[in-house]
C-alpha angles and dihedrals in degrees: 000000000000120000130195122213117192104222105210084182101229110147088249083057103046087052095052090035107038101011106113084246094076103355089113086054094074120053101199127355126206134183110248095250095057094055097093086072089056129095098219099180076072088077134064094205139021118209117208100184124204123303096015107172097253086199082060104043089029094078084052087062101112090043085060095050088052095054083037094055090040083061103259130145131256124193114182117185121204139293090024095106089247092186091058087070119021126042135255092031111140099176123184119191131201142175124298116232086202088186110033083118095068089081103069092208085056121120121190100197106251126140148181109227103183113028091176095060112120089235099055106019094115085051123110126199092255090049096070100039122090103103143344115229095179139305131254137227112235127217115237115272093027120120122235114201100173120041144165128253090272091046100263116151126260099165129005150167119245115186092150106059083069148000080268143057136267130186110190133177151169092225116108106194096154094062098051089039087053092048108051093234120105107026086200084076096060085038084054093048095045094057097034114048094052081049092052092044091056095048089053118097102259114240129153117299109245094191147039118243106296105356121151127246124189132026117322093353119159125263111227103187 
């Protein structure tokens, strides 16, 4: 399988996407300007990482529907406004208790409601718990695999919305990766893109790990 992963360029970006750890995860990478210049349907998942300028991907919106509608993935990772550029998306924030884990006997609420998922079947509790940046509203028919205490979704499956599939959540394990604060999020990430790769339909790799596609894009290798 080939996956896509847009490269906003921020430091905590260039250390998940081009840092040795996950580098071989993601066959090519491209800025999200730079995305009118790519064949999507060449991919059988697009990866929007955390804190993607939604003022930057958001003009790319139609082209995503497009890939959406052709049958292609989507996985959109937190704090990118998501429901400013795919559809379906009701998101609700809330505010970030950044230190709830400094009492041991503290729980944030977060929960995995289906271990046996193939998305998050490598996943422990502690794997998905660092913050909550706010809950979704999923469409009927759509599958949450991650919740809050009350049920709100924190990542789930659509494959509703389009002819596609998104995976969309409020996690935001690239930044924190990235940023060398919270190792449940490279524990996240180690269980969870191999996971996302496998899940993925299989077609012939385009690109080496890494590699860029469009116009300017980064090299990651």
């Amino acid at each position: 399988m080939s996956a896509l992963a847009i490269h906003p360029g921020a430091a905590y970006h260039v250390e998940s996407l081009e840092g040795s750890r996950f580098r071989s995860c993601f066959d090519a990478l491209v800025r999200p300007e730079d995305l009118a210049s790519v064949q999507l349907e060449r991919f059988d998942l697009v990866i929007v990482p955390c804190r993607t300028p939604a003022h930057r991907i958001g003009p790319r919106a139609p082209q995503l529907r497009a890939y959406l509608d052709a049958g292609g993935t989507i996985f959109a990772s937190g704090e990118s406004n998501s429901h400013l550029w795919l559809p379906g998306i009701d998101f609700i924030p809330q505010p970030t208790n950044w230190w709830w884990w400094l009492d041991p006997n503290a729980d944030i609420g977060v929960r995995l409601l289906d271990g046996v998922h193939p998305l998050i079947r490598r996943l422990g509790q502690s794997d998905v718990t660092w913050h909550i940046h706010g809950t979704f509203r999923p469409p009927n028919g759509a599958e949450v695999l991650i919740a809050d205490t009350q049920g709100r979704s924190i990542m789930h499956v659509d494959q509703v919305t389009t002819r596609g599939r998104m995976i969309v959540t409020s996690l935001d394990p690239f930044y924190h990766h990235g940023s060398h604060f919270m190792p449940a999020t490279t524990r996240f990430l180690d269980a969870f893109l191999p996971s996302l790769r496998e899940l993925c339909s299989t077609k012939s790799g385009i690109a080496g790990p890494g590699r860029p596609v469009g116009a300017g894009a980064l090299v990651a290798d």
